[in-house]
C-alpha positions as CSV (number, residue, x, y, z in Angstrom):
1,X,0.0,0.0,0.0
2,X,1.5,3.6,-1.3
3,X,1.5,5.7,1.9
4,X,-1.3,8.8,1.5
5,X,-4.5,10.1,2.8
6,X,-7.4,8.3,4.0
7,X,-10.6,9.5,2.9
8,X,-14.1,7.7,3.3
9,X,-15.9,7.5,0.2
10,X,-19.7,5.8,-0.2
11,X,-19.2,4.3,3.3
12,X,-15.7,2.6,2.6
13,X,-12.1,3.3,3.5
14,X,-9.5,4.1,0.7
15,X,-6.1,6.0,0.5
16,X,-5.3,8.5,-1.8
17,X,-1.9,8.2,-2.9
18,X,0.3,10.9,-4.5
19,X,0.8,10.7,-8.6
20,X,3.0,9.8,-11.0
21,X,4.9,11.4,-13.4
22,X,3.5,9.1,-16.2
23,X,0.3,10.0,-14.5
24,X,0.6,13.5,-15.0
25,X,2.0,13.2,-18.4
26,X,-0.5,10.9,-19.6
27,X,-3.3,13.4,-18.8
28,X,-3.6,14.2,-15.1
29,X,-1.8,17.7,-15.4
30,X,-4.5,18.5,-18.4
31,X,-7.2,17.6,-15.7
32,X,-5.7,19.6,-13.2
33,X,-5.6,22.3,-15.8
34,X,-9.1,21.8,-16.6
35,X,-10.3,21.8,-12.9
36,X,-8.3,25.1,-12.1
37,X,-9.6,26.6,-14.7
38,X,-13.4,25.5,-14.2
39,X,-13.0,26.9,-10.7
40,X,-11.4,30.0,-11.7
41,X,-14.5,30.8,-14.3
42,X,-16.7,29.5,-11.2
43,X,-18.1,26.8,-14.0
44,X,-18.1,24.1,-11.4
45,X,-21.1,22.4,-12.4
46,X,-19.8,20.9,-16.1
47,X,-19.4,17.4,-17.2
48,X,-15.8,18.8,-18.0
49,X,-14.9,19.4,-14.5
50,X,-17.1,16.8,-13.2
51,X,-15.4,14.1,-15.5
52,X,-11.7,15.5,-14.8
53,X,-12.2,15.7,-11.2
54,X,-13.3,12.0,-11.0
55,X,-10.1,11.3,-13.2
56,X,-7.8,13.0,-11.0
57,X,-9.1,10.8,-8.1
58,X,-9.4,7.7,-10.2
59,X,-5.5,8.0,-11.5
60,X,-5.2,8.6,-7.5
61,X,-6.5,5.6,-5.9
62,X,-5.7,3.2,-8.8
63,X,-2.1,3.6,-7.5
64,X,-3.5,1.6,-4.5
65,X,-6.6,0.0,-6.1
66,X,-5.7,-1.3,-9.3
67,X,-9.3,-3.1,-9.6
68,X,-10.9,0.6,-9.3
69,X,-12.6,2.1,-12.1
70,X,-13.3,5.3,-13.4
71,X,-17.1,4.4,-13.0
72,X,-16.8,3.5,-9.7
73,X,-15.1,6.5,-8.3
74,X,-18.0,8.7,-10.1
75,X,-20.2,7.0,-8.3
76,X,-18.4,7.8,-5.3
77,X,-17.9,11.3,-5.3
78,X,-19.8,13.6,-4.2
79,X,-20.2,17.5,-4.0
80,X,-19.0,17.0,0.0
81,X,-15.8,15.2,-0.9
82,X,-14.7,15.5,-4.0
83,X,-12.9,18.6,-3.9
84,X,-11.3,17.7,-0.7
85,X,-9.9,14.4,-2.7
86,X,-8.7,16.7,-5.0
87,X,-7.0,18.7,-3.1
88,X,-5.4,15.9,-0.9
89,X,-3.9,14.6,-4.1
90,X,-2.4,17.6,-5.0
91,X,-1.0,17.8,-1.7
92,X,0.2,14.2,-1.6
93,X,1.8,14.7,-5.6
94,X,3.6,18.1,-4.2
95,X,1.3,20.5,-6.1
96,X,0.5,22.4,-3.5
97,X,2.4,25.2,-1.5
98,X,0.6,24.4,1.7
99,X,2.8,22.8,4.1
100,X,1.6,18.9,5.2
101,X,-0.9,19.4,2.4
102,X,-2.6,16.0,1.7
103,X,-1.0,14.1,4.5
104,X,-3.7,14.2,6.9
105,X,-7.2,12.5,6.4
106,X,-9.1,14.1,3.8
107,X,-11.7,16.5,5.3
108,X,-15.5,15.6,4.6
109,X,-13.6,11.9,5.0
């Protein structure tokens, strides 16, 4: 198990765990890009962000969960926890200034 943060999504236990550089190059640092810029234009409520947000967390716990799919972790995120999962990953995957970022258990967890 990759050391990260616990979060409780649908009931069940599961730890976020930082990305990968072939994560991020394969598409997770367009997501992130995406999601910034969705919350930056306050357009929050898109299939765009909606659908890079659950890709985000997906390329997250599949580091942990190989058996997890992309369907599954949509079904599991919510408006109460997905943007804390977000922003533990970025924490955990350094992207964050915020000291200890992503270490601790996910809020809303």
């Amino acid at each position: 198990m990759i050391r990260g943060a616990s979060v409780n999504l649908g009931g069940e236990e599961f730890v976020l765990a930082p990305l990968t550089f072939a994560q991020l190059r394969d598409g997770s640092a367009k997501d992130i890009a995406t999601i910034e810029d969705s919350i930056a234009k306050r357009a929050m409520f898109s299939d765009e962000y909606f659908n890079a947000m659950a890709r985000v967390v997906h390329a997250s716990l599949s580091r942990n969960y190989p058996d997890m799919t992309f369907e599954r972790v949509l079904s599991l995120l919510d408006l109460g926890n997905a943007r804390d999962c977000y922003k533990a990953v970025l924490g955990l995957s350094g992207l964050l200034k915020e000291p200890g970022a992503g270490e601790q258990k996910a809020a809303g967890a």
